[in-house]
C-alpha positions as CSV (number, residue, x, y, z in Angstrom):
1,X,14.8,-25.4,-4.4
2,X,12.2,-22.9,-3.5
3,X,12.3,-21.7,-0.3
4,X,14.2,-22.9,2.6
5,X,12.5,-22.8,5.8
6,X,15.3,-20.7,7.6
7,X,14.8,-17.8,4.7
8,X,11.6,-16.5,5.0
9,X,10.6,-18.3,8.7
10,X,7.4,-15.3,9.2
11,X,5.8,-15.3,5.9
12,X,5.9,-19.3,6.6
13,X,4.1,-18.9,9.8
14,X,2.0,-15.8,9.0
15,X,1.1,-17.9,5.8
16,X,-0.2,-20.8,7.9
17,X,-2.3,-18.5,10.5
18,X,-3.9,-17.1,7.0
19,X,-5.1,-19.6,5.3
20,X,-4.7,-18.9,1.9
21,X,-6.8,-20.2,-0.5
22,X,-4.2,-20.3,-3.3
23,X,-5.4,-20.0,-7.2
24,X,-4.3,-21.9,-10.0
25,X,-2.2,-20.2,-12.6
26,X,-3.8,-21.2,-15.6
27,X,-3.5,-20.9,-19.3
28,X,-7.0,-20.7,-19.9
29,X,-7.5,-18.0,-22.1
30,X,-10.9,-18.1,-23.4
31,X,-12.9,-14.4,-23.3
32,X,-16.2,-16.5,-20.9
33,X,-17.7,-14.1,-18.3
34,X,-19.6,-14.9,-15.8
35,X,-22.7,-13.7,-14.0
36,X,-22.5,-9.4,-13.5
37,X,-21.8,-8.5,-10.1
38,X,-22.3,-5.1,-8.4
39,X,-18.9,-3.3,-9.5
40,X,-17.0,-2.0,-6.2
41,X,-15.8,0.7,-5.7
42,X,-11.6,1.7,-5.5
43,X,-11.0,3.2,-2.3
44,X,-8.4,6.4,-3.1
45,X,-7.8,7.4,0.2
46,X,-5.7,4.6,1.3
47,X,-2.2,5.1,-0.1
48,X,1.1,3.5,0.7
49,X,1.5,-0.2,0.8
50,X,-1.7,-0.9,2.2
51,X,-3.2,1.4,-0.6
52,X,-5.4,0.2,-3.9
53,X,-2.2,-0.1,-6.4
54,X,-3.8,1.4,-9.2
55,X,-2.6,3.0,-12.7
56,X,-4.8,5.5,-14.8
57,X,-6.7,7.8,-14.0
58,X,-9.6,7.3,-10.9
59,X,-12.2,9.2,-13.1
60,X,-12.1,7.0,-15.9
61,X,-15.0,5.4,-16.8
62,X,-14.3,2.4,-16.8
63,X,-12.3,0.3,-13.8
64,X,-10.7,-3.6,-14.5
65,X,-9.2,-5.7,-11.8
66,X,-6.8,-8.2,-12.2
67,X,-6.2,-10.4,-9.5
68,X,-2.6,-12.0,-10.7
69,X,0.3,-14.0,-8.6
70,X,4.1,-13.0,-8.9
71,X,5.2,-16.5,-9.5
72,X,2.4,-17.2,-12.3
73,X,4.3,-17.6,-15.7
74,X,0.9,-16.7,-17.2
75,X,0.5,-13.8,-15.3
76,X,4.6,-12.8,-16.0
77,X,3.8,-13.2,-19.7
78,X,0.6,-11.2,-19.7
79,X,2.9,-8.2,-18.5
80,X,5.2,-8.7,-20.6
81,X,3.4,-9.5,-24.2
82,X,-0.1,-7.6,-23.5
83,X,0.1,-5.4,-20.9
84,X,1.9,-2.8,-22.7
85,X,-0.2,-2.5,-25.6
86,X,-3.6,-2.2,-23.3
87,X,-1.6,0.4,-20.8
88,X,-0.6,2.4,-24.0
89,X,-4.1,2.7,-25.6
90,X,-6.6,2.7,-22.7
91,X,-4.9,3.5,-19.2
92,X,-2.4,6.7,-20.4
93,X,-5.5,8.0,-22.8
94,X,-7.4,8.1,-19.9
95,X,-10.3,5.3,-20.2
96,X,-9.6,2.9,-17.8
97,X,-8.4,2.4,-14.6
98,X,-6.4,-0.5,-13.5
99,X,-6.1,-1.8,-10.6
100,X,-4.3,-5.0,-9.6
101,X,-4.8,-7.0,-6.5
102,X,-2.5,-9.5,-5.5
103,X,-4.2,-13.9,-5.7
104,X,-1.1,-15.8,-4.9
105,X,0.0,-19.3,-6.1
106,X,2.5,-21.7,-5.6
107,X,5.2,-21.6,-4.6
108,X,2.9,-19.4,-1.7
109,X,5.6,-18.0,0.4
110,X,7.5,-17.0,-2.5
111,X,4.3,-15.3,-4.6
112,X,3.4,-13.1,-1.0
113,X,6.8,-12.3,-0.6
114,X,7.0,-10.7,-3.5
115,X,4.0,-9.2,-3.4
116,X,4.8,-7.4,0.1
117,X,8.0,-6.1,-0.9
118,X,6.5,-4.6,-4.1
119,X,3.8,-3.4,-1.4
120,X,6.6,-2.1,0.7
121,X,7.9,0.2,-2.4
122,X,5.2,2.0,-2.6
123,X,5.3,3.9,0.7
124,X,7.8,6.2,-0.7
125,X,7.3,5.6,-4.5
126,X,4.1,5.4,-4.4
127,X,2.0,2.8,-7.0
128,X,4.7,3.7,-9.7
129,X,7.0,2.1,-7.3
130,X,4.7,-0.9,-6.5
131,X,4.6,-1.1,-10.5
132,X,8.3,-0.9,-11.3
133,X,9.3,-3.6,-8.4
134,X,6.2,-5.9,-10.3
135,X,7.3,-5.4,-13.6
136,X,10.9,-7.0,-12.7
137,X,9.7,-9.7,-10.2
138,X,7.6,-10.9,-13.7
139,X,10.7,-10.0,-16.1
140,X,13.2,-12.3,-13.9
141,X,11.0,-14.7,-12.4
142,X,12.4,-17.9,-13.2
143,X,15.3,-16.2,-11.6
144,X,14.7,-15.5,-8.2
145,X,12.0,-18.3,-7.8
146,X,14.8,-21.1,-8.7
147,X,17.7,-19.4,-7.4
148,X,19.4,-21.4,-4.5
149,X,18.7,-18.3,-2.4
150,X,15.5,-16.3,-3.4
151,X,16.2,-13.8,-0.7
152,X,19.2,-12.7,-2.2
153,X,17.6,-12.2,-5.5
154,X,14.8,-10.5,-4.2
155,X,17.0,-8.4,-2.4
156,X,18.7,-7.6,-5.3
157,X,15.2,-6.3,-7.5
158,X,14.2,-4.3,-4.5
159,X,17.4,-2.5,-4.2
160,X,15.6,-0.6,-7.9
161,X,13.4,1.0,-5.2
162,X,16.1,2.3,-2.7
163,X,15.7,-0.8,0.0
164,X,18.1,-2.3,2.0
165,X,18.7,-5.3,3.5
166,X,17.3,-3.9,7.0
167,X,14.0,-2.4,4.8
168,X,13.3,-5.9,3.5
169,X,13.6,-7.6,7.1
170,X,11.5,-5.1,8.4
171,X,8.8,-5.6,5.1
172,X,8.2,-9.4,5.2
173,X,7.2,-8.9,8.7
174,X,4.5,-6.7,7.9
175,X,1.5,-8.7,9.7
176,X,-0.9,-6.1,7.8
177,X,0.3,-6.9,4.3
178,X,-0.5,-10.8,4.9
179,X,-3.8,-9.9,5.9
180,X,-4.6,-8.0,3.2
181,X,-3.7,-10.5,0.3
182,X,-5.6,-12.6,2.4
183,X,-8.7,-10.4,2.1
184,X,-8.2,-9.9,-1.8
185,X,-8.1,-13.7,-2.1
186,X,-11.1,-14.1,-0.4
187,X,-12.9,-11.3,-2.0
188,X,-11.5,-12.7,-5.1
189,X,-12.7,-16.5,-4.7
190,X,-16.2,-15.6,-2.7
191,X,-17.3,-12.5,-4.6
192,X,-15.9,-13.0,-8.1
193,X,-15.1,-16.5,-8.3
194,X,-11.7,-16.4,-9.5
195,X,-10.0,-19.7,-9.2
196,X,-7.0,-18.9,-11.5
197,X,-4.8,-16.4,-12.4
198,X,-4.5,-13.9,-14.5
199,X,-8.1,-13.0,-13.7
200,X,-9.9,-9.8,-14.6
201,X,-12.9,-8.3,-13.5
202,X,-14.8,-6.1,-16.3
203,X,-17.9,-4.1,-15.9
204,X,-18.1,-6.6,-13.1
205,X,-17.8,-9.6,-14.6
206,X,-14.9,-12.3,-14.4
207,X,-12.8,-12.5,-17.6
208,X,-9.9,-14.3,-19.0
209,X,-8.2,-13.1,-21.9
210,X,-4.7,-14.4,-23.8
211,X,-4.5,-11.8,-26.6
212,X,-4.6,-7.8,-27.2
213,X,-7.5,-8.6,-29.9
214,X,-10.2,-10.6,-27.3
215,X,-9.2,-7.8,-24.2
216,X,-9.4,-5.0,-26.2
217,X,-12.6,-6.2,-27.9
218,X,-13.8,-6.3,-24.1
219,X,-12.7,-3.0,-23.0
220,X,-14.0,-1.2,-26.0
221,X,-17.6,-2.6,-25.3
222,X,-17.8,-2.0,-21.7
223,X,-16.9,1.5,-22.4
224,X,-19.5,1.5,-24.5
225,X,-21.9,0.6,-22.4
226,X,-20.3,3.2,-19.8
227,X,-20.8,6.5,-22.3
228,X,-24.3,5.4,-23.2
């Protein structure tokens, strides 16, 4: 099973007051953009769980979103297979910044779950936090999304970042983080258009990318464009 209504009761009801407009995870990885938009600007001086989780450097001059779900497989595999390579050559050289924003699908309660927990891990770790808790909600996903109790295996990954059983109670009550991943997915469907996930937002344009080759041949001409 998924989620047993007796395990997660608030984000079920917080969920329902939200409205979520949940993405599909897709597979879709061709490198289409569509029309430029005005690129937005990350705001630094929120920090904590309710800050911009971010790696890289905030001067760099160039900036990509992702807007990703913990319970995509796509998303978990985009982590896992690419991630790494792109981090390496562009984020810890100093080039880009990236910044990912949470566009939950199904199983919803499940994908926000995760998300606030990771959320909750950065008030005392920080965004390094935030991306240690993501990295293993991807690496074990089909565990704790199929387990007979996803609490227990959540509670389990969270324990990486020092948080107890009364820390995670306390976290998946957190009114504020709903409301937040409910104001990325709608500044996600109504200002970019994503509609699936992993989406990415370059030079202010939606992208989808499956490879290292078709992302990195992206990056390298936006920051082209960004030195001239």
């Amino acid at each position: 099973m998924f989620l047993s209504s007796f395990e997660f009761p608030f984000a079920r009801a917080a969920l329902a007051g939200a409205a979520l407009a949940l993405a599909a995870c897709s597979g879709d990885g061709s490198a289409g953009a569509s029309d430029k938009v005005e690129t937005e600007e990350i705001n630094t001086e929120v920090t904590g769980a309710l800050g911009e989780m971010a790696q890289g450097s905030p001067d760099a001059p160039l900036t990509v979103i992702e807007y990703a779900s913990v319970t995509c497989p796509h998303c978990a595999t985009f982590h896992e297979d690419v991630y790494p390579a792109l981090k390496e050559k562009y984020i810890d050289t100093g080039k880009v910044q990236f910044v990912f924003r949470e566009f939950p699908t199904a199983p919803a309660e499940l994908s926000v779950v995760g998300s606030m927990l990771a959320r909750c891990a950065a008030d005392k770790g920080g965004p390094d936090a935030y991306f240690a808790i993501l990295g293993a909600l991807f690496k074990g996903q089909r565990t704790w999304i199929f387990a007979d109790s996803p609490r227990d295996e959540l509670l389990k990954i969270v324990a990486q970042a020092g948080m107890d059983e009364a820390a995670f109670e306390t976290c998946v009550r957190r009114q504020e983080l709903v409301d937040l991943i409910n104001n990325y997915v709608n500044e996600g469907r109504d200002k970019y258009n994503v509609g699936s996930t992993p989406s990415f937002i370059v030079d202010g344009q939606l992208r989808h990318f499956s490879t290292v080759e078709d992302f990195s041949a992206a990056l390298d001409e936006a920051l082209e464009k960004a030195e001239e």
